[in-house]
N, C-alpha and C positions, 0 to 999 in steps of 0.2 A: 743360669746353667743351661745346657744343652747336651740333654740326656739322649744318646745314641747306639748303645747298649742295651738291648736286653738281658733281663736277669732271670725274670720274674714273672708271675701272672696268676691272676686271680679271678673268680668266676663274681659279677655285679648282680645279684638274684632279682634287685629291683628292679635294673633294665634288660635283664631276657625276658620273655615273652616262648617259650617252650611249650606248645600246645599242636598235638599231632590232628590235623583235621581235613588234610587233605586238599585244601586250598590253600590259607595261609602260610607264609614261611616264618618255621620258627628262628629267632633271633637271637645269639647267644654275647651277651656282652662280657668284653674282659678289659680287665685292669694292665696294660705294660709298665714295670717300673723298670730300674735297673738295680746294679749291683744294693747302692744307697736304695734305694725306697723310693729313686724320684723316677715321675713319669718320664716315659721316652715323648721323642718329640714327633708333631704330626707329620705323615707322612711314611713311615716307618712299616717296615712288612717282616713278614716271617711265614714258613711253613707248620702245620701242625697234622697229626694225625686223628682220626674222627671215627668210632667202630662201624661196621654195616648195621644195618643198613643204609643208614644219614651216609646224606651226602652235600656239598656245600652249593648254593646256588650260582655262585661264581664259576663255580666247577660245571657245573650242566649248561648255563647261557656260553660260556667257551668253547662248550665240546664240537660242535658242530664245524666251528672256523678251527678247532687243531687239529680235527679228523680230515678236514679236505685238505688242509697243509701239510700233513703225513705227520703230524704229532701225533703223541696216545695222551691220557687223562694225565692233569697236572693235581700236583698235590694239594690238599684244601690248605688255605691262606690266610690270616689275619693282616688287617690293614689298620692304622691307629689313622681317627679323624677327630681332629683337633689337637688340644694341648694338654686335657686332663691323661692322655695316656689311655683312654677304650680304645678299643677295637671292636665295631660291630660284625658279628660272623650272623649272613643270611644263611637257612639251611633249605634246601629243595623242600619243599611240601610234601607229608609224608602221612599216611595212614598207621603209621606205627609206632605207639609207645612203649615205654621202656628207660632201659638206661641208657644214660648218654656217658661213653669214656673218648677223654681227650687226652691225649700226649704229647708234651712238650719239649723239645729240645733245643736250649740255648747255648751256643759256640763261640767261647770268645779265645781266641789262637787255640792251644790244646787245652783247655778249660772247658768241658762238658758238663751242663747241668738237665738235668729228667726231671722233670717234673709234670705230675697227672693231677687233672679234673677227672670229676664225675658228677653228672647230674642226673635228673630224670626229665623225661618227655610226659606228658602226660596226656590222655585221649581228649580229643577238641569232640563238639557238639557236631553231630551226625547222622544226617535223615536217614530213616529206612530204605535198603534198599536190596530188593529181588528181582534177581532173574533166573529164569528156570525154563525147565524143557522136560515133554512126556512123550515117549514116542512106541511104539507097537508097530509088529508086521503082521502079516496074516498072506500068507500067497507063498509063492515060488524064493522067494528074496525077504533073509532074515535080517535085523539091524544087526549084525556080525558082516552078513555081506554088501551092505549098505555102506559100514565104517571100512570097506576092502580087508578085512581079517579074513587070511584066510586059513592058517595057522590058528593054536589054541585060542579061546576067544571066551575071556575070564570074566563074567558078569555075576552080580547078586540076584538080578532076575533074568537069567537065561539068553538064548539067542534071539530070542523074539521082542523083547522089552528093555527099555532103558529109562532109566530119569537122572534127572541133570541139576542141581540148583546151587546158587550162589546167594545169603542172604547177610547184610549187615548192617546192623541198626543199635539203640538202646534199650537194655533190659534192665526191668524195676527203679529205672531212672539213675542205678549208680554205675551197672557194669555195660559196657559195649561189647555185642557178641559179634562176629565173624564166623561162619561158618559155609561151608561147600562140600558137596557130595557127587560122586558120578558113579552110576551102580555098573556102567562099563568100561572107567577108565585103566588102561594095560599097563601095568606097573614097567614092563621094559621098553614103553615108548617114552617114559617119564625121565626127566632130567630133574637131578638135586637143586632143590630151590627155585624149578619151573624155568630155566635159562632156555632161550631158545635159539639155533644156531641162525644166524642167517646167511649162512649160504644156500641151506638148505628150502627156504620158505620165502627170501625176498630176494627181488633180483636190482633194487636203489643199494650202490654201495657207497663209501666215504658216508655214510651217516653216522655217528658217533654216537646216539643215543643207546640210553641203556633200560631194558624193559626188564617190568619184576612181577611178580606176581605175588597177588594179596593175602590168597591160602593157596600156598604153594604145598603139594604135598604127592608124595610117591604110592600113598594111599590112595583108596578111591574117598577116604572121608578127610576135613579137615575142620579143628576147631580151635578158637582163638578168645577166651575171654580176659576184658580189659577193665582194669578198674585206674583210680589217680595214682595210687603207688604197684600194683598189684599188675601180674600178668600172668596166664596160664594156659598154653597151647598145645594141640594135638597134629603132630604136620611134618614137616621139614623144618630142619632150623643149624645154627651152628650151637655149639656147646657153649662157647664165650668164658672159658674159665680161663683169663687172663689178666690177672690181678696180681699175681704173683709169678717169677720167673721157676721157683724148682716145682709147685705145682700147676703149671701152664698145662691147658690141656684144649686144643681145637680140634675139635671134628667136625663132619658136618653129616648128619645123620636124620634119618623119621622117627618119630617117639613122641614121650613128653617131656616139656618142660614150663618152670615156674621159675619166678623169680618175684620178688617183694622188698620193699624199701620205706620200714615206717620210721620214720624221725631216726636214731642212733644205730638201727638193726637193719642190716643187709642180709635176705637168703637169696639162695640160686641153686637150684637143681633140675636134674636130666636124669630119664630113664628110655634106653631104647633096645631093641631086639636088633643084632646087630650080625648079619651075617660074612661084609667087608672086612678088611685087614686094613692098618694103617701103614703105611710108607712113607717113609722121608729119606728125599737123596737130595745131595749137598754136592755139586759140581762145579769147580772152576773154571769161567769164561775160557774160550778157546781163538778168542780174536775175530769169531764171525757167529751170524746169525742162527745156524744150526744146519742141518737136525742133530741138538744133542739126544742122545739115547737116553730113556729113563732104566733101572730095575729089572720094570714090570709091563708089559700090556694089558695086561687085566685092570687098567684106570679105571675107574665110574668118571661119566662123565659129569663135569661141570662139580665135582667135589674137588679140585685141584684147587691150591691156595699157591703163587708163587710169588717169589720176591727176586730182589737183588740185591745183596748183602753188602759193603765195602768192611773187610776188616782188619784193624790197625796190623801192619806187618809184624809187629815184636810182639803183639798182645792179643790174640785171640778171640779172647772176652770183648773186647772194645772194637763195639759197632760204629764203622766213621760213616757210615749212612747205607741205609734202607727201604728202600721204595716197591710196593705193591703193584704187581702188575692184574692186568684185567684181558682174560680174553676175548679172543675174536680184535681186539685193539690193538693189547703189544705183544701177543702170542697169538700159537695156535696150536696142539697137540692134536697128532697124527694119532688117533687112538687103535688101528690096528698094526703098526708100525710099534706104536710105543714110542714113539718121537717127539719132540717140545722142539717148535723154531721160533724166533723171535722177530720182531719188526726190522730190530736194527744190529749189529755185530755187538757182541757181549764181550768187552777185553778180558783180560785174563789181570790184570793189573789199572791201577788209576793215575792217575799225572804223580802222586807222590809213591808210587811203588807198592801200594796198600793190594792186597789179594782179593780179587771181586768175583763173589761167588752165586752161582746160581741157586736158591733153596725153595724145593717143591715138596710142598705135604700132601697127599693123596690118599684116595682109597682105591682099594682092589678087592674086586669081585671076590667073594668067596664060592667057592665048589659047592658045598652044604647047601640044603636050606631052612628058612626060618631063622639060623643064627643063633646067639645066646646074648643073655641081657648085661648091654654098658650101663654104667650108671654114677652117680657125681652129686657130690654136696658139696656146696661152702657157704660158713657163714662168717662174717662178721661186724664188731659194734664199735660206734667211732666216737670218743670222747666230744665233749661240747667244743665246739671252730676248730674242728680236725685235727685238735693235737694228740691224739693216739688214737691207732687202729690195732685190734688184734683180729685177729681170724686164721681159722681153720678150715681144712680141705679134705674131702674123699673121695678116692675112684676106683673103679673097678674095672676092667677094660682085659676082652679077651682079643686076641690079635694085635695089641700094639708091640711094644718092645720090640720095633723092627721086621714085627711080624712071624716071629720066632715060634710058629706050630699054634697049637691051639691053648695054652697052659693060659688060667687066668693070672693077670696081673694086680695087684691093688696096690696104692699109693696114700698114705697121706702125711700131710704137711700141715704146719703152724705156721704164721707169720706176724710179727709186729714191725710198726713202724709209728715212730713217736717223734715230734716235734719240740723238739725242747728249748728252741726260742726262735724267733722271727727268720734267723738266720746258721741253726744246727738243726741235723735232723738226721736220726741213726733208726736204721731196718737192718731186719733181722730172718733168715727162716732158716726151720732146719723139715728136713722129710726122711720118709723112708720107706722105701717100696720092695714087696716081695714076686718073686715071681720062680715058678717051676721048684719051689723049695729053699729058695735062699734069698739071702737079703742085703739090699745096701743101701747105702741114703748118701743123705747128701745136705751142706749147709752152707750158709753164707751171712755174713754181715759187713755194713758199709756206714760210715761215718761220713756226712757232709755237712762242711760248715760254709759261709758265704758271707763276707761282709765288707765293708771298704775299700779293707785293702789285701783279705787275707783269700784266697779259697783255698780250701783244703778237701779230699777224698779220699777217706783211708778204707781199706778192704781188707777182707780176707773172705775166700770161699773153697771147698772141698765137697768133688762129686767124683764118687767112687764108678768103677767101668761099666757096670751092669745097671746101673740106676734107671730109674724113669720109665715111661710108658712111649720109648720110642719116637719123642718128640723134643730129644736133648741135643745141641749142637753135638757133632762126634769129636769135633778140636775141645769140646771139654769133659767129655768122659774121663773117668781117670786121671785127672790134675786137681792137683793144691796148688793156688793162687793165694800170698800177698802182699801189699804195695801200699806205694801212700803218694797222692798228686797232689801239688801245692801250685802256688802262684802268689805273691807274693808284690804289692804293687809299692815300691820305694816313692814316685809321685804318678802325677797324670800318664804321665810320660815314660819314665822308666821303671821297669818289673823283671823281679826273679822268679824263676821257673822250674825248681827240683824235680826231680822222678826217679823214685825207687818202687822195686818190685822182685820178686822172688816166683819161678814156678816150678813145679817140679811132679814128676810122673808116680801115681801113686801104683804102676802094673813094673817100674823098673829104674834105672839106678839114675835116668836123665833128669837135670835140672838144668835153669839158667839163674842168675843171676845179675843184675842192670840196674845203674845209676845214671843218671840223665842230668846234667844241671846247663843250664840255660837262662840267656839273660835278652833282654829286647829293648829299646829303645824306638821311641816314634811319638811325630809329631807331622802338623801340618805337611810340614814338607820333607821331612827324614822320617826312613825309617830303618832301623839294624837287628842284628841280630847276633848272637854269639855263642854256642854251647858246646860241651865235652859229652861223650859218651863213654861208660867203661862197662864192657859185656862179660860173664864168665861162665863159658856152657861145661858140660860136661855130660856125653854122650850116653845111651842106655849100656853100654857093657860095664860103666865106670870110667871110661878113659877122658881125661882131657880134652876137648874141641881146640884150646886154644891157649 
């Protein structure tokens, strides 16, 4: 056989090698089968998605030749080498343990399959290390005038003293500490996550690399402790509650968080002081590079998360590709302007007509100070070889919901997802968030089967207008969605293609209603195609479209 489809993919525990130590690269092996179970053949690639802060080593030894060719960052990749179907994924060398989430997406014509890994990094063997600084004035000239402050000048020991230190190594032989202090550092020269501009401080451009910082933190302190399953940090960080789609929740904020992973039990939680609003605007390409206008000028800098969305023209929900951009590479926002331009012209449409949209999640300054406290749980426990997961979610978040005054919000959601044989597998969530006195929620469940000859994906979801914390596409607020996507393979060669689906406005009297049936034929050297559509809208007053 000569397996050239991707279907499938599966994490090899025996051959990764996942050990964050700062030199070595960790190694993440994976299994490619296809529809059937059998390995793809060598030679074969794909794209995949990787959380921050991992990044892939292929992706950093490239960066340098795409940056001087006016490329920006390419998506991380898997390559299969040889014939058993691995793929070895190098990952850049990282000081940072944790979890490791991977996302997969396999496309064969309109046939879409998702499917997620998750693993853990775990801390590698790491000599102590300190650097540190004491400094005093006595004369004419204080260490405020020394640092050119001349403006308020925010120390824990005054204008005259400062101390400085960076220290990380192993404590009691199981846990690795990280920690850094600076008793003068000025919380508004500080960028989220320690990003540094360089226009501002280097004058080599076309360099592509990307610098990070190890305690990154908007405070003057930061702490970081590391165990094999076990992590829990005082700093900057991102929330990372993306596990599920109705309670997704990214920010990126100073506080604390934890997170832990012993055998079947998953926790993760965040607590911060939060004085920012959250913002998301959703703007369709305009056929050139910008300045599109955000909102808001009140950005914080380097807390901007943007994408570029493709999404299917008939169907909303259905993402036909998404790619992460990174500044200073393929943007740049105008922070006193309020303005986002891009590298290269953003269309407003793609070669098949699909609507390509701009999506920026952001914070804004808040007026206040000090803030009021966000805060997030979830847990949960994963049957033995991943065939059921359930878990639970909590937040509490004042400023999201589009940023709608100060009222707090809270959310939460359940979700299962269960495995019921090699090739089904149905999820499930429902939520429900309150906010300024009232309440809505929101649910969904999806059915996927996969196997020889059949694929099937059957849906139904309902998210009412007011829902969420502000971080819900706005094309789905307010719709009940559902459908069922088939395919249907008669031989190698030729396949039937059904699609039905139903949406309809839960604020007013619109609906559509669409059947899809479609048939393909292909081989070496033909290939065909042939399908019907039948639409039947009907407008928000009631009336007929058509």
């Amino acid at each position: 056989y000569f397996a050239q489809v991707p279907a499938r993919v599966e994490l090899v525990p025996e051959k990764s090698r996942l050990v964050a130590d700062g030199s070595t690269r960790p190694v993440i092996a994976l299994r490619i089968t296809d529809r059937h179970g059998r390995p793809v053949h060598a030679g074969l690639a794909g794209e995949f998605r990787i959380n921050a802060p991992y990044e892939t080593a292929e992706d950093i030894d490239a960066m340098q030749s795409r940056a001087l060719s006016g490329m920006g960052r390419a998506a991380p990749r898997w390559w299969v080498d040889g014939d058993d179907g691995i793929a070895y994924v190098e990952l850049a060398p990282t000081m940072v343990s944790g979890k490791l989430h991977m996302e997969f997406i396999f496309s064969d014509e309109k046939q879409r399959r998702r499917q997620e890994i998750d693993s853990w990094i775990v801390p590698g063997e790491q000599p102590w290390t300190l650097v540190g600084l004491a400094e005093g004035s006595v004369g004419a000239k204080s260490v405020a005038d020394n640092m050119e402050r001349s403006g308020r000048f925010d120390s824990d020991l005054g204008n005259n003293a400062r101390v400085a230190f960076y220290a990380k190594g192993r404590v009691l032989g199981r846990f690795l500490l990280t920690a850094a202090y600076d008793s003068a550092k000025q919380r508004d020269d500080q960028r989220l996550l320690g990003a540094i501009d360089p226009r501002a401080y280097y004058t080599v451009f076309a360099d592509g690399s990307n610098r990070r910082f190890d305690a990154a933190s908007r405070k003057k302190l930061y702490v970081r402790i590391e165990a094999r399953a076990f992590y829990a940090l005082y700093g900057d960080f991102d929330t990372g509650f993306d596990q599920t789609q109705l309670a997704r929740y990214q920010r990126t904020t100073t506080g604390v968080k934890a997170e832990v992973e012993t055998g079947a039990f998953h926790a993760q939680g965040f607590a911060a002081k939060v004085a920012s609003t959250h913002r998301r605007d959703e703007i369709q390409g305009g056929g050139i590079s910008g300045p599109y206008r955000l909102s808001s000028r009140a950005i914080i800098a380097n807390s901007e998360v943007v994408r570029i969305e493709v999404r299917d023209r008939f169907r909303s929900e259905v993402i036909v590709d998404s790619r992460t951009l990174e500044r200073f590479v393929d943007y740049d926002i105008d922070l006193l302007a309020g303005t986002i331009t891009f590298k290269e012209p953003v269309l407003s449409r793609d070669g098949l007509l699909n609507p390509q949209f701009i999506v920026i999640d952001y914070e804004i300054d808040g007026t206040g100070k000090g803030g009021k406290t966000n805060a997030g749980v979830r847990a949960d426990f994963t049957t033995a070889q991943g065939r059921v997961r359930i878990g639970a979610t909590a937040l509490t978040d004042t400023g999201g919901n589009g940023g709608a005054g100060s009222a707090r919000t809270e959310l939460g959601g359940v979700d299962l997802r269960a495995r019921l044989s090699a090739s089904t597998e149905v999820r499930a969530e429902a939520a429900l968030s309150r906010h300024d006195g009232s309440s809505a929620q929101a649910w969904l469940v999806e059915a996927e089967h996969h196997d020889g000859k059949l694929d099937v994906l059957a849906y139904a979801r309902s998210t009412e207008k007011d829902f969420g914390l502000g971080q819900t596409s706005g094309a789905e607020q307010g719709r009940r969605k559902v459908g069922v996507d088939a395919r249907y393979s008669l031989s190698e060669a030729l396949a039937f293609t059904p699609t039905a689906w139903h949406d309809e406005s839960l604020t007013d009297a619109a609906h559509r209603s669409a059947l899809q049936i479609g048939g393909q034929y292909r081989n070496r050297a033909t290939e065909a195609r042939l399908g019907v559509s039948m639409m039947r809208d009907r407008l928000a007053d009631g009336a007929r479209a058509n």
